[in-house]
TIRO-906987 format. One record per residue: residue number from 0; x, y, z of N, C-alpha, C in turn. Coordinates in steps of 0.2 Angstrom, whole numbers. Example, Ala and Ser with C-alpha at 12.3 -4.5 7.8 and 13.67 -1.06 7.14 Angstrom:
BEGIN
@seq:0 n.xx:66 n.yy:-28 n.zz:39 ca.xx:62 ca.yy:-22 ca.zz:39 c.xx:66 c.yy:-16 c.zz:39
@seq:1 n.xx:64 n.yy:-11 n.zz:35 ca.xx:68 ca.yy:-5 ca.zz:36 c.xx:64 c.yy:0 c.zz:39
//
This chain:
BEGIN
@seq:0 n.xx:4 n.yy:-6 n.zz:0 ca.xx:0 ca.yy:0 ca.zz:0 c.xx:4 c.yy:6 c.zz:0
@seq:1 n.xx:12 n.yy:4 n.zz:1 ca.xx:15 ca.yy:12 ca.zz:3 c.xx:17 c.yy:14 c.zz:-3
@seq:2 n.xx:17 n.yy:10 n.zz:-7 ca.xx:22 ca.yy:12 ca.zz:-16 c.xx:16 c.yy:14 c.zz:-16
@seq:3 n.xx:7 n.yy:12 n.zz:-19 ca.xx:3 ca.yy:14 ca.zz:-20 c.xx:1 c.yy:23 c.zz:-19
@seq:4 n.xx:3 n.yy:23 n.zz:-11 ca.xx:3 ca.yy:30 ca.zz:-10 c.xx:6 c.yy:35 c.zz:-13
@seq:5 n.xx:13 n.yy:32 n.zz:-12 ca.xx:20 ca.yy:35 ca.zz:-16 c.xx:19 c.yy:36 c.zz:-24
@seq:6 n.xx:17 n.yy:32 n.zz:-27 ca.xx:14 ca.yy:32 ca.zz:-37 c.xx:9 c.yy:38 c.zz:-37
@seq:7 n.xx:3 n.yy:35 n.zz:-32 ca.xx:-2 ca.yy:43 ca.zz:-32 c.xx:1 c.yy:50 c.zz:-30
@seq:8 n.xx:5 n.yy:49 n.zz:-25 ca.xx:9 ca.yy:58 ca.zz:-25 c.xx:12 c.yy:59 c.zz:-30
@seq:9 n.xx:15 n.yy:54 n.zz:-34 ca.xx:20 ca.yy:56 ca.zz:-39 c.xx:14 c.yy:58 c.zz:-44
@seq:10 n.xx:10 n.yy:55 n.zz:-47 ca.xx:6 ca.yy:57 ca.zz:-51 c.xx:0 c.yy:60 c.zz:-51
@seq:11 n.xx:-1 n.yy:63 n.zz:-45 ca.xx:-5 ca.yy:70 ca.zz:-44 c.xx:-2 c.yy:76 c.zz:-46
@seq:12 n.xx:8 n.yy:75 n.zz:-44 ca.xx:12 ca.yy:78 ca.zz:-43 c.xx:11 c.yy:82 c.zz:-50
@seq:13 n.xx:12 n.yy:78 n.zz:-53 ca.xx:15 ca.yy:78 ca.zz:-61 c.xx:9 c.yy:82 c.zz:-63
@seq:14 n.xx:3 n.yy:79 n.zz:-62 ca.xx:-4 ca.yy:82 ca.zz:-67 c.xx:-6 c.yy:90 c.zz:-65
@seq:15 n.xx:-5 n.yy:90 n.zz:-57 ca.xx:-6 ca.yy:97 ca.zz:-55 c.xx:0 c.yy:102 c.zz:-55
@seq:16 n.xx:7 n.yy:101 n.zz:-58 ca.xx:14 ca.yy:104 ca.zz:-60 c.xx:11 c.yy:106 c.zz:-67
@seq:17 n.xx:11 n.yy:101 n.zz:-72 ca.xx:10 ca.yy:101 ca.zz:-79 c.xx:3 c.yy:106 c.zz:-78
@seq:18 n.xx:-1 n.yy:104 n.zz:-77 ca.xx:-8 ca.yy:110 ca.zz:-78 c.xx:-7 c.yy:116 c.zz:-77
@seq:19 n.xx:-2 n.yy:118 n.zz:-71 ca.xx:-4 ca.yy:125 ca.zz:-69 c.xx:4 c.yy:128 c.zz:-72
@seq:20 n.xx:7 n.yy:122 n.zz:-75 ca.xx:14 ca.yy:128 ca.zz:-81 c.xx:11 c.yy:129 c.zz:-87
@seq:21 n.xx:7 n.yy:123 n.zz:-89 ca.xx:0 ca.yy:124 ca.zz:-96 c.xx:-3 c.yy:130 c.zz:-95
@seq:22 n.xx:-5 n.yy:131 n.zz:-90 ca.xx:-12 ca.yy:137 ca.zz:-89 c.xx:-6 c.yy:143 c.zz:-89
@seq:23 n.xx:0 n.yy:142 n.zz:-85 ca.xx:3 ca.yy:151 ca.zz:-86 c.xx:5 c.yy:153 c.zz:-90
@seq:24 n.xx:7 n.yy:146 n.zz:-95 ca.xx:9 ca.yy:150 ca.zz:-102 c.xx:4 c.yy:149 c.zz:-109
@seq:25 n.xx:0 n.yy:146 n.zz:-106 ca.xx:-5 ca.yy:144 ca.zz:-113 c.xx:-10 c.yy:149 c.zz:-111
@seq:26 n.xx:-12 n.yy:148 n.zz:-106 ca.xx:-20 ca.yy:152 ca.zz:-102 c.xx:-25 c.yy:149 c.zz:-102
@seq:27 n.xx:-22 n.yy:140 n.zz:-103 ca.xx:-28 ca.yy:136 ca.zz:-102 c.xx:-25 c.yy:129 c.zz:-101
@seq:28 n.xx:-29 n.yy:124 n.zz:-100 ca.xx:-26 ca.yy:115 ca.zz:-100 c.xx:-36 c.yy:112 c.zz:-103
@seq:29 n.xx:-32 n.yy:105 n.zz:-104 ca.xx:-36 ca.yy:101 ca.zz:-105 c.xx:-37 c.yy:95 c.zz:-99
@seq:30 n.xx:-41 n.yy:94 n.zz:-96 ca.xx:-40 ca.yy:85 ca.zz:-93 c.xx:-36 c.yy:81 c.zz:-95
@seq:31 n.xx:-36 n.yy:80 n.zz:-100 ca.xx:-32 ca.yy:74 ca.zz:-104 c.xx:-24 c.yy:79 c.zz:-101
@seq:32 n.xx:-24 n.yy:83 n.zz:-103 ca.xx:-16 ca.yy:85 ca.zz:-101 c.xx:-12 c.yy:84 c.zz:-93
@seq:33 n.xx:-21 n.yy:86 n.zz:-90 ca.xx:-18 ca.yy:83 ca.zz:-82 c.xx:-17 c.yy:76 c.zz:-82
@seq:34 n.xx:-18 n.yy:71 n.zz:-84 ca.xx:-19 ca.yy:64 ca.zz:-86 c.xx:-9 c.yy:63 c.zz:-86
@seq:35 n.xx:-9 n.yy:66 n.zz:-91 ca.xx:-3 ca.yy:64 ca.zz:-97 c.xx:3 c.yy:66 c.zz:-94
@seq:36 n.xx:0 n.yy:74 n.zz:-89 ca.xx:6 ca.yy:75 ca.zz:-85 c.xx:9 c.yy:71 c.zz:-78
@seq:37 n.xx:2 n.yy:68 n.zz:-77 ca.xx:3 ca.yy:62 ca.zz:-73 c.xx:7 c.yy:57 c.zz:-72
@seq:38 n.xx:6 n.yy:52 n.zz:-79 ca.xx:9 ca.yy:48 ca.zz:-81 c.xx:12 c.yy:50 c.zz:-84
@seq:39 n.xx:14 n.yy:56 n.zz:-86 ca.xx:23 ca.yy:57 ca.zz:-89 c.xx:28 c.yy:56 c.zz:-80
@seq:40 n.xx:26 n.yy:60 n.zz:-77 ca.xx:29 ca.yy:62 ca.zz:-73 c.xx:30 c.yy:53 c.zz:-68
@seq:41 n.xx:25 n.yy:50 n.zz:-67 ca.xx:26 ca.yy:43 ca.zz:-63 c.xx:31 c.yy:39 c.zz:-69
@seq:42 n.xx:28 n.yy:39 n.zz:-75 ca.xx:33 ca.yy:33 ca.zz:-79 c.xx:42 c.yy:36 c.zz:-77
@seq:43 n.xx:44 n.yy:43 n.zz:-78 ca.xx:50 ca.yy:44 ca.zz:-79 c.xx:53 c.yy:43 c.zz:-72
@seq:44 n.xx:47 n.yy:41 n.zz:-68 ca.xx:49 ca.yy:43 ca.zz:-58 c.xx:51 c.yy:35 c.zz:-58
@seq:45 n.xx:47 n.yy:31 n.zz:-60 ca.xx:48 ca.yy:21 ca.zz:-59 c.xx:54 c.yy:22 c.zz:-65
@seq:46 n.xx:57 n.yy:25 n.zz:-71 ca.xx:62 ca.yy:24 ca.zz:-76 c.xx:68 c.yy:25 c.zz:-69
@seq:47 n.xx:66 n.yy:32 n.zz:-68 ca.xx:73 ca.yy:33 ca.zz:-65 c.xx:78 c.yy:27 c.zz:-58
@seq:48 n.xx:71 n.yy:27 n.zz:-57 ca.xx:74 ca.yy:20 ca.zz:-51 c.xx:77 c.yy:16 c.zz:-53
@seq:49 n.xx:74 n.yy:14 n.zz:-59 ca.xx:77 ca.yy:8 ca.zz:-62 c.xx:83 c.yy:7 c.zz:-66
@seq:50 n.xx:85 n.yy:14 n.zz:-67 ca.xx:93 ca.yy:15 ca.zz:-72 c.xx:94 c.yy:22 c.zz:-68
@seq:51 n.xx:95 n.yy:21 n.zz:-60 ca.xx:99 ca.yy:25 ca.zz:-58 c.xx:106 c.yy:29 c.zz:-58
@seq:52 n.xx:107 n.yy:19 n.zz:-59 ca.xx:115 ca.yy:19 ca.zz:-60 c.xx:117 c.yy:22 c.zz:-68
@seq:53 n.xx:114 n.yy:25 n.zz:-72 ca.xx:116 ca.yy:27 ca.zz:-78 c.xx:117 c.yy:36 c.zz:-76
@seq:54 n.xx:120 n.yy:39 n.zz:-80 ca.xx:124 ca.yy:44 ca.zz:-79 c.xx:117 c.yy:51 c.zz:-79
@seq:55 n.xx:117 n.yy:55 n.zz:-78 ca.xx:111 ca.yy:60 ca.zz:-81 c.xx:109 c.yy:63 c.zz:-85
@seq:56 n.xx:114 n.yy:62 n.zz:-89 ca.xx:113 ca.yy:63 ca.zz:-97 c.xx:108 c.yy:57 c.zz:-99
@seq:57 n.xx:109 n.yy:52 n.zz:-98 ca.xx:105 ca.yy:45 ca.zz:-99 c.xx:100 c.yy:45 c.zz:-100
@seq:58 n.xx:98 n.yy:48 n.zz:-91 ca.xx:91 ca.yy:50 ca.zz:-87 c.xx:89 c.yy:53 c.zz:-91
@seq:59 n.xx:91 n.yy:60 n.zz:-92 ca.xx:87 ca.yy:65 ca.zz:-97 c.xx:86 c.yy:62 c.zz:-104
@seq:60 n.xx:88 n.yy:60 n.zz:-105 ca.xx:86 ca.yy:59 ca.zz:-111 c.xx:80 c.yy:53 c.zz:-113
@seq:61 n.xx:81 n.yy:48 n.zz:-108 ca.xx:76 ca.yy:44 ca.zz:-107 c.xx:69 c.yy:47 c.zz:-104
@seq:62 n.xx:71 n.yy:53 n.zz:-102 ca.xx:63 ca.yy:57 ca.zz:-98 c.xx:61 c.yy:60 c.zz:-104
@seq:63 n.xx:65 n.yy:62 n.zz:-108 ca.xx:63 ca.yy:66 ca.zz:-115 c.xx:61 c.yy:61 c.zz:-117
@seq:64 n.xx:61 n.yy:57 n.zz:-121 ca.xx:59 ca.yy:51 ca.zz:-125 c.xx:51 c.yy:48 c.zz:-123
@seq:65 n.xx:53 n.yy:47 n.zz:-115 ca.xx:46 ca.yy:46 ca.zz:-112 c.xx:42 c.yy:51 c.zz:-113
@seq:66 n.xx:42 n.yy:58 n.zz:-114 ca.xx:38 ca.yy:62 ca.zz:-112 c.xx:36 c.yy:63 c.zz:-120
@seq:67 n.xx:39 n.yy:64 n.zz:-126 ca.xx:37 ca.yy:64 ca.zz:-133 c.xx:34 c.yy:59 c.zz:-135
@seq:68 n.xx:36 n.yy:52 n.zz:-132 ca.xx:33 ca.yy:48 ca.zz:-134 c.xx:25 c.yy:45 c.zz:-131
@seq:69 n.xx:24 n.yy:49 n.zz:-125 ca.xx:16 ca.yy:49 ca.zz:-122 c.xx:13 c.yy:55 c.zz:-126
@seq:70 n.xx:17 n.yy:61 n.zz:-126 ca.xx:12 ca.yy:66 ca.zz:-130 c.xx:8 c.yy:66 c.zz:-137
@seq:71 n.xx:16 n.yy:58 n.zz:-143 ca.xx:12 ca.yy:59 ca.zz:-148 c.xx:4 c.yy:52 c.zz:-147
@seq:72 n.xx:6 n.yy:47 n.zz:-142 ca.xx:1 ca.yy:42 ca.zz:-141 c.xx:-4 c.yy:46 c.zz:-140
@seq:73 n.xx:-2 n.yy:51 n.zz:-134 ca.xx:-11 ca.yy:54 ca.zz:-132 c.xx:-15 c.yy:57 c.zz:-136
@seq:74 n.xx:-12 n.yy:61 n.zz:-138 ca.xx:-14 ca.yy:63 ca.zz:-145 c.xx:-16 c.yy:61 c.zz:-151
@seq:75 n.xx:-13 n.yy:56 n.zz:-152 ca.xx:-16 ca.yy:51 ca.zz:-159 c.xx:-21 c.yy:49 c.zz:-157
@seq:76 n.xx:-22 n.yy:47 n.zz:-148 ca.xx:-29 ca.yy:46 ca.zz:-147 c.xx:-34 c.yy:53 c.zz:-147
@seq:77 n.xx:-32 n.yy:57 n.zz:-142 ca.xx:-37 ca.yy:62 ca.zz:-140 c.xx:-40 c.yy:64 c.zz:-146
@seq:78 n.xx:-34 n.yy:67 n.zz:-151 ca.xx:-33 ca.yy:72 ca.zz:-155 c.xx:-37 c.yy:69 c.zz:-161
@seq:79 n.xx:-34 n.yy:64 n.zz:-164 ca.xx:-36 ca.yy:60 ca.zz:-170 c.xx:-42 c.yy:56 c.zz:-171
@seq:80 n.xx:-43 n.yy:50 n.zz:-163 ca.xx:-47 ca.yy:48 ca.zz:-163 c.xx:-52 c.yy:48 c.zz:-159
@seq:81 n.xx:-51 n.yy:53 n.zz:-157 ca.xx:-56 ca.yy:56 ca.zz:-154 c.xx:-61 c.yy:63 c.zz:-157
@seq:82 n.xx:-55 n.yy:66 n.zz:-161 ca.xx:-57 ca.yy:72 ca.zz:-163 c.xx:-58 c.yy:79 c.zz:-158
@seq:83 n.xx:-54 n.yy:77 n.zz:-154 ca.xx:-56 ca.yy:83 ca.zz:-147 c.xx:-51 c.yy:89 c.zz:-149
@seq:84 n.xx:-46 n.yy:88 n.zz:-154 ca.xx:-42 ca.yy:96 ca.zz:-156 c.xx:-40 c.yy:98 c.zz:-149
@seq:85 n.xx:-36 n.yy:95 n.zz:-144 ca.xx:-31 ca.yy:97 ca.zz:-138 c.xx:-26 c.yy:103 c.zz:-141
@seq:86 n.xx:-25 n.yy:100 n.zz:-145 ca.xx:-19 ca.yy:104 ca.zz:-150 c.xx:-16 c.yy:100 c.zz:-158
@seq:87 n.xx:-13 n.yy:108 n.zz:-159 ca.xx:-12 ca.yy:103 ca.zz:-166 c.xx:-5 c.yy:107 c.zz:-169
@seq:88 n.xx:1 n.yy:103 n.zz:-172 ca.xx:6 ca.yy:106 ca.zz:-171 c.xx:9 c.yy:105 c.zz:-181
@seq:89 n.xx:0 n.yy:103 n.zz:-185 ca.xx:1 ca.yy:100 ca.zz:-190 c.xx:5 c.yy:107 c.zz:-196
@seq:90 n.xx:3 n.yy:112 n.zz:-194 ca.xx:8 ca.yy:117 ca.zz:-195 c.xx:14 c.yy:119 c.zz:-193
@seq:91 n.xx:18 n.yy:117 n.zz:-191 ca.xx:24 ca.yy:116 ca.zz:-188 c.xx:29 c.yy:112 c.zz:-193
@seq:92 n.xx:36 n.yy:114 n.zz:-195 ca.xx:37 ca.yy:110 ca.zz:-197 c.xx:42 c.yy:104 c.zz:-193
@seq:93 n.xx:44 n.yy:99 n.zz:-198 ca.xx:44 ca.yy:92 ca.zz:-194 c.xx:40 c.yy:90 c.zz:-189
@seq:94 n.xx:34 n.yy:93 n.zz:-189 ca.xx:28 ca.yy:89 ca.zz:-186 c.xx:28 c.yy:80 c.zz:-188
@seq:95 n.xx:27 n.yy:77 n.zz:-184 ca.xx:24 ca.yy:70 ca.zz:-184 c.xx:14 c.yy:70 c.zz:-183
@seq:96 n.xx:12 n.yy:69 n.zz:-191 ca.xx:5 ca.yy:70 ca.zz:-186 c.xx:1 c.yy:74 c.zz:-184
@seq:97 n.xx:6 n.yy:80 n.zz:-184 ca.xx:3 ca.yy:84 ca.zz:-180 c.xx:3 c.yy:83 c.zz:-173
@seq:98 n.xx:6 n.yy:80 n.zz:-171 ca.xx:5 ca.yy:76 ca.zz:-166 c.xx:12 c.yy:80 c.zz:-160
@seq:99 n.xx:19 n.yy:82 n.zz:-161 ca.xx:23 ca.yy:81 ca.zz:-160 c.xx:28 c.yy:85 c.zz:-167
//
């Protein structure tokens, strides 16, 4: 039950961190962001225990990777097959999708 506690504060942590940096530079969030910021934040929180011992270049880059890599997943869902337009970055160039 104590990891249990410990996974919900990390990913409260992360969805209420992400929302209120989205809201002071966007001027808004969606649910689904506080979701994603959740789960970005606990996957890269259980990564980093697991490859400690890797240097912190390592670390960061596998928190990069994790975190582009749930942005364009959630997206392909919210955005594409949901249709719910979170965001769209299809005007950007080397956009993935639109997605990323």
């Amino acid at each position: 039950m104590d990891k249990f506690k410990e996974y919900f504060v990390v990913f409260a942590s992360g969805g209420i961190i992400y929302s209120l940096i989205e809201v002071i530079f966007r001027g808004f969030t969606h649910w689904t962001m506080t979701i994603t910021g959740g789960a970005a934040l606990l996957i890269i929180y259980i990564t980093n225990i697991k490859i400690k011992a890797k240097s912190l270049i390592v670390r960061c880059l596998a928190g990069c990777a994790i975190i582009t890599a749930l942005e364009f997943i959630v997206g392909c869902i919210v955005n594409r097959g949901f249709h719910m337009q979170v965001w769209d970055y299809s005007e950007e160039k080397y956009n993935i999708l639109g997605q990323i």
